[in-house]
N, CA, C and O atoms as a GROMACS GRO file, in nm:
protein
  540
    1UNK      N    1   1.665   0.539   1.047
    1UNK     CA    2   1.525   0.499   1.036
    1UNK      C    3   1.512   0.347   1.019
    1UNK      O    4   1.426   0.289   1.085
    2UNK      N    5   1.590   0.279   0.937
    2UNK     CA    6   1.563   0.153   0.938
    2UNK      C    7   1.595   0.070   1.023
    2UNK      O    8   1.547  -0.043   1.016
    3UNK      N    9   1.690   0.106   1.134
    3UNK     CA   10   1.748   0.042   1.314
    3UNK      C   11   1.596   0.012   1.365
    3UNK      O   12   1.565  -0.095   1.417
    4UNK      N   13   1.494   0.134   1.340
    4UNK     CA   14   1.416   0.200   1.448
    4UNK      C   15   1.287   0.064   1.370
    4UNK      O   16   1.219  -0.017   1.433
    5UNK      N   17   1.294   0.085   1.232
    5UNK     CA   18   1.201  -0.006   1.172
    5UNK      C   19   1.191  -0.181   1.214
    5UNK      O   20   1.095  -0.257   1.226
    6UNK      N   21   1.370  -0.201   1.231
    6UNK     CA   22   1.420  -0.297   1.259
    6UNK      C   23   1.365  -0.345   1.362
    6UNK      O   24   1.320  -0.457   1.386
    7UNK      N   25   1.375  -0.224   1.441
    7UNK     CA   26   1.388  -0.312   1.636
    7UNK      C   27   1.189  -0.288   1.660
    7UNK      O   28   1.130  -0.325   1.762
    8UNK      N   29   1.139  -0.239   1.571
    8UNK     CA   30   1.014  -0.240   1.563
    8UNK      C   31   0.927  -0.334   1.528
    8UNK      O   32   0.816  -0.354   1.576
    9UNK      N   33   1.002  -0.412   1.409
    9UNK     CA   34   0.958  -0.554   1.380
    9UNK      C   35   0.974  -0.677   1.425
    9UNK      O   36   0.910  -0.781   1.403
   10UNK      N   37   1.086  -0.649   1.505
   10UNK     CA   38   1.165  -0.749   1.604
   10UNK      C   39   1.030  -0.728   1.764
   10UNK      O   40   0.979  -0.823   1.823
   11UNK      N   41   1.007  -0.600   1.791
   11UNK     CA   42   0.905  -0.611   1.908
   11UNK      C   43   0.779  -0.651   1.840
   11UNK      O   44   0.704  -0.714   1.915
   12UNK      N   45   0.730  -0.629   1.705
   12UNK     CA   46   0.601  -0.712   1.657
   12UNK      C   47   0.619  -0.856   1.670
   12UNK      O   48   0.522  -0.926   1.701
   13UNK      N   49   0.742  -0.912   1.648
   13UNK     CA   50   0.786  -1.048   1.644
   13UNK      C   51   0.734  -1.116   1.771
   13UNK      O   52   0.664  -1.218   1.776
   14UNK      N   53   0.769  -1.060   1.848
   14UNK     CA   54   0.743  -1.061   1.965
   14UNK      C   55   0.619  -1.057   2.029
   14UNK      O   56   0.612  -1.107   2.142
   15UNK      N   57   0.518  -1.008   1.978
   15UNK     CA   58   0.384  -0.946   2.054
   15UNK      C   59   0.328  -1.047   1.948
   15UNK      O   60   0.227  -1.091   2.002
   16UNK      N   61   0.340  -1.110   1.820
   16UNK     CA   62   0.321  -1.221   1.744
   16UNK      C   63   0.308  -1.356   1.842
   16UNK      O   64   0.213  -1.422   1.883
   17UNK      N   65   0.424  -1.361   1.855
   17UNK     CA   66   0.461  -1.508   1.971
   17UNK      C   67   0.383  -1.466   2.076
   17UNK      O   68   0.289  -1.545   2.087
   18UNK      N   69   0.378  -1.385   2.153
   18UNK     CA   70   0.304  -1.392   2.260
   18UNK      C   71   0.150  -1.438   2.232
   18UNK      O   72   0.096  -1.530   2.293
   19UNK      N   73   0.094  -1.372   2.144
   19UNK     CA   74  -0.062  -1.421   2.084
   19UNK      C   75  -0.071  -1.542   2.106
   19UNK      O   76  -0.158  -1.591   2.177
   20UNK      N   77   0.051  -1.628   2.026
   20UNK     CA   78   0.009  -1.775   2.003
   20UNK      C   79   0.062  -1.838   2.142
   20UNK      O   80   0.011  -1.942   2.184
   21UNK      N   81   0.150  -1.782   2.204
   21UNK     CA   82   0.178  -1.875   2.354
   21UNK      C   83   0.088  -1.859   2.432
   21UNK      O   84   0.068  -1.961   2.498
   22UNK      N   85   0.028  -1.784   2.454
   22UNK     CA   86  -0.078  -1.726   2.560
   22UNK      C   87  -0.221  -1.811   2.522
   22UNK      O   88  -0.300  -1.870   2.596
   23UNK      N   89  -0.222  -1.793   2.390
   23UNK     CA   90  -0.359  -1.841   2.347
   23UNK      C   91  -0.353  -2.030   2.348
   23UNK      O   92  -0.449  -2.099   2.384
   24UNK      N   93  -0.249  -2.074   2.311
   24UNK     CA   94  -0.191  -2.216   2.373
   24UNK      C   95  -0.156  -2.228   2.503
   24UNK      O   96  -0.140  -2.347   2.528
   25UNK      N   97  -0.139  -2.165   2.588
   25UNK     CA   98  -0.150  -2.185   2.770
   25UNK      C   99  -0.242  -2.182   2.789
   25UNK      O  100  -0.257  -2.254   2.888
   26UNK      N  101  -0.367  -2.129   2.748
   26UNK     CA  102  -0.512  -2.103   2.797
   26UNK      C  103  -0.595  -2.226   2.719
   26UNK      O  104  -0.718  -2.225   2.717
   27UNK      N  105  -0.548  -2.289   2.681
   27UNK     CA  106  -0.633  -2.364   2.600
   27UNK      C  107  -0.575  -2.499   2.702
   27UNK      O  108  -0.661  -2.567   2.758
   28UNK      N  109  -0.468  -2.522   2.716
   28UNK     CA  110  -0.363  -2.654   2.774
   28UNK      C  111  -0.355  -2.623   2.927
   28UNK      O  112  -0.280  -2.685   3.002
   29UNK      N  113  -0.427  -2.537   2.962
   29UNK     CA  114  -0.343  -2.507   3.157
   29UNK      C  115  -0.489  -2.613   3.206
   29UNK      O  116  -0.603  -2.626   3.160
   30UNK      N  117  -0.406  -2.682   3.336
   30UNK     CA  118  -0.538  -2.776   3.345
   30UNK      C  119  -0.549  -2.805   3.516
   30UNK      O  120  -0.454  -2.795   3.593
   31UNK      N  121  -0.698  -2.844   3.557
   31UNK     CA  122  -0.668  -2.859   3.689
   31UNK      C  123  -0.722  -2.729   3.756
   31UNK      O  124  -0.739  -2.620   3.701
   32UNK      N  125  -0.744  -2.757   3.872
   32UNK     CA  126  -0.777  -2.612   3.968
   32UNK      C  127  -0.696  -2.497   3.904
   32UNK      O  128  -0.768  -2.417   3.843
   33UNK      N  129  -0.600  -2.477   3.905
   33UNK     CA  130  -0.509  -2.359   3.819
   33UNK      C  131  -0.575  -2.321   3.709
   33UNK      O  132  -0.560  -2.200   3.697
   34UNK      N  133  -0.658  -2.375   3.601
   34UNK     CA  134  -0.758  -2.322   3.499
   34UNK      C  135  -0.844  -2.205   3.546
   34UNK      O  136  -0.809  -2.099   3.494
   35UNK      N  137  -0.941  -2.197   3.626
   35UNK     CA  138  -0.981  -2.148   3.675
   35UNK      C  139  -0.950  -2.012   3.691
   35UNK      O  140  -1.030  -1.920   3.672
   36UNK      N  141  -0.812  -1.997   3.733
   36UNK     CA  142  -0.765  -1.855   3.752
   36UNK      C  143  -0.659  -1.797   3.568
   36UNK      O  144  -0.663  -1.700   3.493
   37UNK      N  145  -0.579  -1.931   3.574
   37UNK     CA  146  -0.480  -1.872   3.433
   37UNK      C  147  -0.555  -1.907   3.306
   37UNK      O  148  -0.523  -1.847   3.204
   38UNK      N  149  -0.641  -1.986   3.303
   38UNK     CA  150  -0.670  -1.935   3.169
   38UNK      C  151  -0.752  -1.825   3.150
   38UNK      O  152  -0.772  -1.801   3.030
   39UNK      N  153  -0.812  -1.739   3.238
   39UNK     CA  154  -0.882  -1.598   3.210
   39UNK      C  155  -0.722  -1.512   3.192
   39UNK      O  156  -0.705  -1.426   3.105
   40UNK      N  157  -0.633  -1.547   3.273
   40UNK     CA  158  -0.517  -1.440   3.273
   40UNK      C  159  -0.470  -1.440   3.130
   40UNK      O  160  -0.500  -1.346   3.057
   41UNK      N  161  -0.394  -1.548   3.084
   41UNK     CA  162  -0.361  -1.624   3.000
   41UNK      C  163  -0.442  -1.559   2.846
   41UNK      O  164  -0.367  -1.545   2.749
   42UNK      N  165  -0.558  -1.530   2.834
   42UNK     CA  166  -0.642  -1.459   2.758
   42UNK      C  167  -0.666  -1.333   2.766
   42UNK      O  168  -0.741  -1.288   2.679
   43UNK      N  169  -0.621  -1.254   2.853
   43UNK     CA  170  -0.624  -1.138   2.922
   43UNK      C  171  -0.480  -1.092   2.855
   43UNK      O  172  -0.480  -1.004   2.769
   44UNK      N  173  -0.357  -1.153   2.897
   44UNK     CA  174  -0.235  -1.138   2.794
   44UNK      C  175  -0.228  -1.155   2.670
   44UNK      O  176  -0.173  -1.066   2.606
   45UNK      N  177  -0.271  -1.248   2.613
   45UNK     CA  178  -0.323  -1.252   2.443
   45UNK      C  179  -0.419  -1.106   2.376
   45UNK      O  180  -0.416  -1.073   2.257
   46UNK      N  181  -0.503  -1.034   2.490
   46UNK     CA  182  -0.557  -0.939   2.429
   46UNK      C  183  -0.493  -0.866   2.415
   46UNK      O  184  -0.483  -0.813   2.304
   47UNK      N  185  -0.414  -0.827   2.530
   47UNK     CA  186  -0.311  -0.738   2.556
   47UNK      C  187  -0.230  -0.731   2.396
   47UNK      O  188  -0.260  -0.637   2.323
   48UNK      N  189  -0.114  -0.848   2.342
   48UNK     CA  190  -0.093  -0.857   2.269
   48UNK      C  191  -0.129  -0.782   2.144
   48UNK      O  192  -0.080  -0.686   2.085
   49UNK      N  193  -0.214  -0.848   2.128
   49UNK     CA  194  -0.297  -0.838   2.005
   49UNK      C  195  -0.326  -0.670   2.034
   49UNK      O  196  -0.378  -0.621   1.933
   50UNK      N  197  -0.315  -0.608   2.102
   50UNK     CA  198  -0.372  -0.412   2.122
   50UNK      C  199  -0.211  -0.432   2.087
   50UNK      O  200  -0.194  -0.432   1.965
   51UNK      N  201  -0.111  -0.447   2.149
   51UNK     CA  202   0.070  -0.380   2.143
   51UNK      C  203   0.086  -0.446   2.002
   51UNK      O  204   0.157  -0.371   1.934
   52UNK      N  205   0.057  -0.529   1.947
   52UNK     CA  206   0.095  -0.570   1.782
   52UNK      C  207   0.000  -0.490   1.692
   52UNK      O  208   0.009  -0.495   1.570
   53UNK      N  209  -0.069  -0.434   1.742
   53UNK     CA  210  -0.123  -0.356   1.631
   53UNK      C  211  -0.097  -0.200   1.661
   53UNK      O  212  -0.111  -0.131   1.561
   54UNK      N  213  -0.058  -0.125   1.787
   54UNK     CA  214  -0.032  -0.005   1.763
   54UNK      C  215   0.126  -0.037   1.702
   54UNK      O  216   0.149   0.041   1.610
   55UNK      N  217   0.232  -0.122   1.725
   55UNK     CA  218   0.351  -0.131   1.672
   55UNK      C  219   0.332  -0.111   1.482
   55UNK      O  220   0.374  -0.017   1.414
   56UNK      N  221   0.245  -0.248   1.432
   56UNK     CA  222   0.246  -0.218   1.360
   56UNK      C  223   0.219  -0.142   1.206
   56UNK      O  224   0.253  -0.157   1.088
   57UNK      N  225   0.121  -0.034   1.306
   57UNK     CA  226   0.059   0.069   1.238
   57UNK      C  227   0.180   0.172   1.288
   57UNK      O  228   0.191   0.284   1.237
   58UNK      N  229   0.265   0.128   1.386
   58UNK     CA  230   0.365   0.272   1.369
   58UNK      C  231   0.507   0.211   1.253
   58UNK      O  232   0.608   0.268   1.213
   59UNK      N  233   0.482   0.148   1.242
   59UNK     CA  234   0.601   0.076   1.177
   59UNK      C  235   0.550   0.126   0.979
   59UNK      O  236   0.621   0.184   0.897
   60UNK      N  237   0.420   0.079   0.964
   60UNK     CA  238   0.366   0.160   0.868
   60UNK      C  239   0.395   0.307   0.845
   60UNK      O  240   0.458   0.337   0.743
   61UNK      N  241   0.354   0.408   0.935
   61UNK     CA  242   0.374   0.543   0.959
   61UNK      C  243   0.482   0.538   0.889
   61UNK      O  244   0.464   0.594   0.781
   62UNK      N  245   0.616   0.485   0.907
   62UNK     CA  246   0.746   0.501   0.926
   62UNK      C  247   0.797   0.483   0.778
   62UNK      O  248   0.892   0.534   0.719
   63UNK      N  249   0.717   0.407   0.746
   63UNK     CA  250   0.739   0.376   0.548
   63UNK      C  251   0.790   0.246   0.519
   63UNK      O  252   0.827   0.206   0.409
   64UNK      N  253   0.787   0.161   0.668
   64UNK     CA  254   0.832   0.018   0.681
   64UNK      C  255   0.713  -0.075   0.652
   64UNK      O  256   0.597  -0.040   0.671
   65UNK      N  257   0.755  -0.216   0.598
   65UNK     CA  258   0.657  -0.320   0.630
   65UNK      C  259   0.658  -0.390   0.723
   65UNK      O  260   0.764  -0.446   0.753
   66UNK      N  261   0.534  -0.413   0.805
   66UNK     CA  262   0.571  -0.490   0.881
   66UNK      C  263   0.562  -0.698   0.874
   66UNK      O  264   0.484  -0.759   0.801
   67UNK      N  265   0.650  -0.754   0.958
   67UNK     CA  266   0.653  -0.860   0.984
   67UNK      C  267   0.526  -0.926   0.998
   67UNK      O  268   0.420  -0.884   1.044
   68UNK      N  269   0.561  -1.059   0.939
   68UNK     CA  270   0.369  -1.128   0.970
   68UNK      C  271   0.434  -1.257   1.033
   68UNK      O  272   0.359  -1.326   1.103
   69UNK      N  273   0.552  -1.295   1.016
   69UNK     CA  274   0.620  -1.418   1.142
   69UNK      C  275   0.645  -1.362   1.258
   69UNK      O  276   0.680  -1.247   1.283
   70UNK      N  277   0.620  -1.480   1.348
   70UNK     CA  278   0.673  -1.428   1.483
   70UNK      C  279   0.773  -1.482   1.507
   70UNK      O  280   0.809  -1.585   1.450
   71UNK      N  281   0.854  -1.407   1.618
   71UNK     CA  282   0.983  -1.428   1.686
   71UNK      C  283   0.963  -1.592   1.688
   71UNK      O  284   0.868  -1.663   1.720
   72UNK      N  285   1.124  -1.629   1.628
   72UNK     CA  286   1.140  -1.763   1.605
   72UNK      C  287   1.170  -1.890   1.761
   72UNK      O  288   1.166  -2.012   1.782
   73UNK      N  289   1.203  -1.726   1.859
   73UNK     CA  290   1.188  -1.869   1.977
   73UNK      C  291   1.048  -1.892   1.989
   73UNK      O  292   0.940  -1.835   1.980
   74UNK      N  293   1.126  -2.060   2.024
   74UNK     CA  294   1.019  -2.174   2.044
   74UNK      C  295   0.904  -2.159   2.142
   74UNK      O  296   0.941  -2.090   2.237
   75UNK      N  297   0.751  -2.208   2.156
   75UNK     CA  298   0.658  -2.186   2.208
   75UNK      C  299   0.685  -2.353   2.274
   75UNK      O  300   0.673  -2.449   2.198
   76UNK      N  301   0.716  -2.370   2.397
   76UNK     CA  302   0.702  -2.480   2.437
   76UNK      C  303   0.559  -2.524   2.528
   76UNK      O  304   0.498  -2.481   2.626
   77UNK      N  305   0.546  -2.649   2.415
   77UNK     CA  306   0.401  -2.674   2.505
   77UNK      C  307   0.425  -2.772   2.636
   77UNK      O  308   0.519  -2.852   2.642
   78UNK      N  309   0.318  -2.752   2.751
   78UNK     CA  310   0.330  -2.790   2.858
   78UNK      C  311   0.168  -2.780   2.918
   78UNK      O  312   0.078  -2.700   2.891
   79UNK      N  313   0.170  -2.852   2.975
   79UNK     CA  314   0.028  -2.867   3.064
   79UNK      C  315   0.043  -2.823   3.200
   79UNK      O  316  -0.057  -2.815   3.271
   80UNK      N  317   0.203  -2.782   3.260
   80UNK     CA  318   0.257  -2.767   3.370
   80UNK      C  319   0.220  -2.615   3.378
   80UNK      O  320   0.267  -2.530   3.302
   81UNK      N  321   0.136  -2.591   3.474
   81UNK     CA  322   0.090  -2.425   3.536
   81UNK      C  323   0.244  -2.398   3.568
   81UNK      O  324   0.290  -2.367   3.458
   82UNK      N  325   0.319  -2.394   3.635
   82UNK     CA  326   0.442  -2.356   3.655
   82UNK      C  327   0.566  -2.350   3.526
   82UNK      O  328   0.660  -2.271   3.532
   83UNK      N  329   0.550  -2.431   3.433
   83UNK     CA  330   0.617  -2.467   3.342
   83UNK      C  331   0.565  -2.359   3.239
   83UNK      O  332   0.638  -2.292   3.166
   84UNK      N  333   0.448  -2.352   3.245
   84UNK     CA  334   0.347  -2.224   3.159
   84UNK      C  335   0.391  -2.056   3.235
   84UNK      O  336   0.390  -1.940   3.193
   85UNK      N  337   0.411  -2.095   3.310
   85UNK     CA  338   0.407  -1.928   3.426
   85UNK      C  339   0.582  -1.855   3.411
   85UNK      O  340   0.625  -1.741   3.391
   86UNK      N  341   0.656  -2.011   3.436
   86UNK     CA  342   0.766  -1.961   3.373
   86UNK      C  343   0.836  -1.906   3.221
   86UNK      O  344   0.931  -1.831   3.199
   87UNK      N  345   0.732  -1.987   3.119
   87UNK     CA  346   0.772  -1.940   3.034
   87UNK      C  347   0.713  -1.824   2.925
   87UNK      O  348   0.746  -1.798   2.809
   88UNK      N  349   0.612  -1.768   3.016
   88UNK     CA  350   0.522  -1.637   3.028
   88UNK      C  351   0.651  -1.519   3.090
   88UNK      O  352   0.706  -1.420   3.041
   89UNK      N  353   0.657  -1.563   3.169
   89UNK     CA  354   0.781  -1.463   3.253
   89UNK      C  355   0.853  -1.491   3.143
   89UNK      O  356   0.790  -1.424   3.061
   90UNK      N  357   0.949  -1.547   3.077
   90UNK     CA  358   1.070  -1.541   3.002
   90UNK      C  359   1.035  -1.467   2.898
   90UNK      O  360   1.114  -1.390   2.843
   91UNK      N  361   0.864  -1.490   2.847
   91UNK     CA  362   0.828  -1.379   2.692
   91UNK      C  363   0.839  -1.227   2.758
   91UNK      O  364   0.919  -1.138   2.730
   92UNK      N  365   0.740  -1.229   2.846
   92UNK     CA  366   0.825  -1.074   2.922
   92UNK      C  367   0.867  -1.030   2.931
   92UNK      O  368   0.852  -0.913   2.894
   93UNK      N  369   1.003  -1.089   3.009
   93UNK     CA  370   1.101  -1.050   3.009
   93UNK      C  371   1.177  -0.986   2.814
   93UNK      O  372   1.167  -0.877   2.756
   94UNK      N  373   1.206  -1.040   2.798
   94UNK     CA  374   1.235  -1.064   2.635
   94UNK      C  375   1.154  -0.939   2.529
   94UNK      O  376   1.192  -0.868   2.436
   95UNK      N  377   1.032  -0.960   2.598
   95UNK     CA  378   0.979  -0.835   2.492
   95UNK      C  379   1.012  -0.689   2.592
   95UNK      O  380   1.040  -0.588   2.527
   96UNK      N  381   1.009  -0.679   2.729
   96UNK     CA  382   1.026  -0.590   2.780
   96UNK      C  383   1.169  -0.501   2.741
   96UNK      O  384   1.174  -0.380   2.723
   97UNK      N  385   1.269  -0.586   2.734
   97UNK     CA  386   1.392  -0.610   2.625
   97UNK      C  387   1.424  -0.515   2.554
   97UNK      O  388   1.496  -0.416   2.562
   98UNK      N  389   1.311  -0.593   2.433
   98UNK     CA  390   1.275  -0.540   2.330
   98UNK      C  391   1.260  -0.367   2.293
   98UNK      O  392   1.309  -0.292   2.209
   99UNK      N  393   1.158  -0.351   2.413
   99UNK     CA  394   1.102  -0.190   2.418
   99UNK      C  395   1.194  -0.119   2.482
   99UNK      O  396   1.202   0.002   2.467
  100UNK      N  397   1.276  -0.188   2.562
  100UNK     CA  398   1.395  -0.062   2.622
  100UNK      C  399   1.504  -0.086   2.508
  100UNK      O  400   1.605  -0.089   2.578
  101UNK      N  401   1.535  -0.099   2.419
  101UNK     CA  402   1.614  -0.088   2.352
  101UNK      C  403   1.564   0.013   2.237
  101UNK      O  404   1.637   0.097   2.183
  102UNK      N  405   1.407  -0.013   2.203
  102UNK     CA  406   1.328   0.080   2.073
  102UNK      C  407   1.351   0.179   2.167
  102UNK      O  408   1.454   0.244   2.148
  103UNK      N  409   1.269   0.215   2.282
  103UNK     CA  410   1.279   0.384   2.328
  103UNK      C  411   1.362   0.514   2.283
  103UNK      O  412   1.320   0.625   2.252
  104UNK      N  413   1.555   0.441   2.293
  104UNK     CA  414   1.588   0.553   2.293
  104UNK      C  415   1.586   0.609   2.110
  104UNK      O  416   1.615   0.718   2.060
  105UNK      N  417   1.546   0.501   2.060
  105UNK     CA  418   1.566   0.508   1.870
  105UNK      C  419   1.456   0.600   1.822
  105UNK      O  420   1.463   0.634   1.704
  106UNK      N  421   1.329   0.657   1.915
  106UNK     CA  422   1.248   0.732   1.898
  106UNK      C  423   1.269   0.843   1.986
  106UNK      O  424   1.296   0.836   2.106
  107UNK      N  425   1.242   1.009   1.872
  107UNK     CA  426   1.254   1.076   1.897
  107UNK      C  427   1.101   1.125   2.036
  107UNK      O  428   0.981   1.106   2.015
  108UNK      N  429   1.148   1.172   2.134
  108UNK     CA  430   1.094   1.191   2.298
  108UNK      C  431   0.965   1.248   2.233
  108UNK      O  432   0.861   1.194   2.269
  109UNK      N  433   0.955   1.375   2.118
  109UNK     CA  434   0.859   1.468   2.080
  109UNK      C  435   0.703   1.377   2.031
  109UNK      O  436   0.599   1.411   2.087
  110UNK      N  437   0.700   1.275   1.938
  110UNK     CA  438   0.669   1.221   1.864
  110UNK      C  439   0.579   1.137   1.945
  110UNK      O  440   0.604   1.084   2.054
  111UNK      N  441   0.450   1.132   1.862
  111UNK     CA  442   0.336   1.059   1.952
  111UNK      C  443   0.394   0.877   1.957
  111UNK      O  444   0.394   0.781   2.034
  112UNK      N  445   0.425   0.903   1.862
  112UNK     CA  446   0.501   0.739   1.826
  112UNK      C  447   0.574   0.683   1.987
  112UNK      O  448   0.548   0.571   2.031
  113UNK      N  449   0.652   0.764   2.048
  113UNK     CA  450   0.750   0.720   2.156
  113UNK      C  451   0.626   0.715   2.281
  113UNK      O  452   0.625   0.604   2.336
  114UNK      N  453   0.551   0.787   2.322
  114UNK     CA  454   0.435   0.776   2.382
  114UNK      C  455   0.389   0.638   2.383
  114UNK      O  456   0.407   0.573   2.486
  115UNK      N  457   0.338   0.591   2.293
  115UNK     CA  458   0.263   0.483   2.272
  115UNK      C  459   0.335   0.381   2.306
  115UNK      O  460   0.282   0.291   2.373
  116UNK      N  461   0.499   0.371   2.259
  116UNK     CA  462   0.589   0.232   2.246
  116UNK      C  463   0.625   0.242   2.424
  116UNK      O  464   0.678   0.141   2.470
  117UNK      N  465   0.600   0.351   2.516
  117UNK     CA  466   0.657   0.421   2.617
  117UNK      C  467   0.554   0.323   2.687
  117UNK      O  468   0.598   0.243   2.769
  118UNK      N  469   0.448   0.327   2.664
  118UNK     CA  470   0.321   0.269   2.743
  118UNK      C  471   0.265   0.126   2.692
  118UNK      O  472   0.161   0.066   2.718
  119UNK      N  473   0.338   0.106   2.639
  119UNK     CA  474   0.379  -0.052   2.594
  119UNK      C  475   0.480  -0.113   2.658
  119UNK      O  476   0.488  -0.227   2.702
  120UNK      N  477   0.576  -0.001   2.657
  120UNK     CA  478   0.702  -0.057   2.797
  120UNK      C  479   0.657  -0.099   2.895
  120UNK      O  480   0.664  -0.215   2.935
  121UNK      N  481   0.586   0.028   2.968
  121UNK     CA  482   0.560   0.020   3.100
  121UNK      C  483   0.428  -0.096   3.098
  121UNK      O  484   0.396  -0.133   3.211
  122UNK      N  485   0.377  -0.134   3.026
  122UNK     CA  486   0.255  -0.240   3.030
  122UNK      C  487   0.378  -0.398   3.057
  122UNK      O  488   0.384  -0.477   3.151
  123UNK      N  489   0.459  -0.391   2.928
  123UNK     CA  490   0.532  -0.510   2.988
  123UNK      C  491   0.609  -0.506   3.118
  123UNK      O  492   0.627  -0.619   3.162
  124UNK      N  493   0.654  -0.418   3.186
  124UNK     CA  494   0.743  -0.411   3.300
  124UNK      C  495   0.599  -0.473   3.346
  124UNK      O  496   0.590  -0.596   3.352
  125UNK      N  497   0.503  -0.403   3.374
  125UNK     CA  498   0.400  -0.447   3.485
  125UNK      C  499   0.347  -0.593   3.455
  125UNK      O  500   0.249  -0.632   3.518
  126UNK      N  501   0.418  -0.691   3.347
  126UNK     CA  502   0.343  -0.826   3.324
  126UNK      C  503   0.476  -0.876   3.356
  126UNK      O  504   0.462  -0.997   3.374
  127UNK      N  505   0.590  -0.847   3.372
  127UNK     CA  506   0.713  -0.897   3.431
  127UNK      C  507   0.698  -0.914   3.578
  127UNK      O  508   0.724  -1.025   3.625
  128UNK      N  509   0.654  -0.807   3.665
  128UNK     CA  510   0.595  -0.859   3.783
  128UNK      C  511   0.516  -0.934   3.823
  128UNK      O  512   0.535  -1.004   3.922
  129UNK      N  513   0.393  -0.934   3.742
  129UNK     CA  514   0.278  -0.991   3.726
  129UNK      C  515   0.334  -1.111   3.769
  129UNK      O  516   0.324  -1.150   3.885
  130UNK      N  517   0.405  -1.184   3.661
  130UNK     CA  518   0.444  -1.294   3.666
  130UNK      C  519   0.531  -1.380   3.718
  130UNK      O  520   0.523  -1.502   3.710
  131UNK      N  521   0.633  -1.304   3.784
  131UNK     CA  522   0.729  -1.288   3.862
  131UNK      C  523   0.641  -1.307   4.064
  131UNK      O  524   0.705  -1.332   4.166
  132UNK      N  525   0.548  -1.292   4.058
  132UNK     CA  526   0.464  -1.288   4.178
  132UNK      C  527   0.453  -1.440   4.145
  132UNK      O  528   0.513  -1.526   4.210
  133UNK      N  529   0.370  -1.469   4.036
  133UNK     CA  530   0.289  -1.567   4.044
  133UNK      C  531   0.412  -1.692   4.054
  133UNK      O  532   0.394  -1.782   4.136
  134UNK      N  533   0.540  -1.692   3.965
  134UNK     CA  534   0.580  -1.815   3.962
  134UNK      C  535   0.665  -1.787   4.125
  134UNK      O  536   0.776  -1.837   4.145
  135UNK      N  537   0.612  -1.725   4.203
  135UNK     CA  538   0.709  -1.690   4.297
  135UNK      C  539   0.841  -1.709   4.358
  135UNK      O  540   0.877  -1.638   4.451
   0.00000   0.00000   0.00000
């Protein structure tokens, strides 16, 4: 139970940092490219902010506390749409990571694996997402 708590707080860590990178790309992306990434850019921060809070109401369930720091890699700031796009793809990647490693630590039955299941598949689909865009 406490692996499962572990790698649970480690993906809040994660959906933490994303809040604040996303919400700092959308604020800093500049130029014709505004236009389109900072609605995206805020669109992923919501996202976030829904996967950090079903995590850490399951992490509660569980009899764990959860984390209120986020994952300690660095949020590099940049004004560069490409420099921003890439390092959107790298949180992705990284939290997507994250959730294939929690999956198999939850039992298949349990509404809990459902939810972290469709949190997976939300990041696989922002790994492409982004993966298009920095083409």
């Amino acid at each position: 139970m406490s692996e499962l708590i572990e790698k649970m707080n480690a993906a809040l860590g994660w959906e933490l940092r994303a809040i604040n990178m996303y919400a700092h790309y959308s604020a800093n992306v500049k130029g014709i490219h505004r236009l389109q990434l900072s609605p995206m850019f805020n669109t992923e921060m919501t996202e976030s902010i829904e996967h950090a809070d079903i995590v850490r109401k399951g992490i509660v369930q569980l009899g764990g506390i959860p984390v209120t720091e986020r994952s300690a890699h660095p949020i590099t700031h940049t004004t560069d749409y490409i420099e921003m796009l890439n390092f959107a793809l790298e949180t992705e990647i990284k939290a997507s990571e994250v959730y294939a490693e929690l999956l198999p630590l939850i039992d298949q039955t349990d509404d809990l694996y459902d939810s972290i299941e469709q949190i997976y598949l939300s990041e696989l689909k922002s790994v492409e997402e982004m993966r298009l865009l920095v083409g």
